[in-house]
C-alpha positions, 0 to 999 in steps of 0.5 A: 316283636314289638307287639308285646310292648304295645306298639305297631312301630318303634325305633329302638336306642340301646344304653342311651345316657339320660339326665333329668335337670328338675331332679338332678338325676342321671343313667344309662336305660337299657332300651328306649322304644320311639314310636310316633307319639310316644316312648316306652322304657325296657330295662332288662333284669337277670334276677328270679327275684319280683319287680321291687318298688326299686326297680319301678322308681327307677325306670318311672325315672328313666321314663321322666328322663326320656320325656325331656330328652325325646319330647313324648310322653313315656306312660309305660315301662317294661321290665324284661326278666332275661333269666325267664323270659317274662316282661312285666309292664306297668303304667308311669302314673302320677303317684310313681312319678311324685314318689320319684321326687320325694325319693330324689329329695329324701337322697339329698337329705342324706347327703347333707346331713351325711346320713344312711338310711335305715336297713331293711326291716326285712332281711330276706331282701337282702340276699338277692340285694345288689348292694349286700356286699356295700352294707356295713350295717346289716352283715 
């Protein structure tokens, strides 16, 4: 089972509670695979819609998360589609994980100018959105 993620052996922590002091971030992860030298984060998603930018900040978040919680690096993360039964898997390299920092840092812009950021340009993306019901700006 776990050979679809790359790994012989690994311990699995469901829902483990992360917290990142250099950004100031924290959430819950679904899956944390442990193998010997490293880590590998699965969040699972029930959505048709493709992985979005969204989606790979946060696990490349989870993933630098997990790195301070377990001590090993965490150069993989995987999204697990329950709704097809497809796992997509992509590397946490540096450009993803600098774009986790500008985006921590653009969020506490917001915060203390007490902004919003702009809707979506495109309003398709809207419909599958999470947070549809929560935008005053678009609907």
């Amino acid at each position: 089972m776990l050979g679809r993620y790359g790994l012989a052996q690994a311990d699995r922590h469901f829902s483990v509670f992360l917290s990142h002091a250099q950004t100031g971030l924290s959430g819950q992860a679904d899956l944390i695979l442990e193998g010997k030298d490293c880590l590998a984060v699965v969040e699972f998603k029930a959505s048709a819609a493709p992985l979005a930018e969204n989606h790979r900040l946060q696990l490349a978040a989870y993933a630098m998360m997990a790195e301070t919680e377990y001590g090993k690096p965490c150069p993989k993360a995987f999204a697990l589609f329950v709704d097809r039964a497809e796992i997509e898997e992509f590397e946490i390299g540096g450009v993803l994980r600098k774009a986790v920092g500008g985006n921590v840092e653009a969020m506490r812009r917001l915060l203390r100018d007490q902004g919003f950021p702009p809707p979506t340009p495109i309003r398709e993306r809207c419909v599958d959105c999470e947070f549809r019901n929560f935008c005053g700006d678009v609907f």
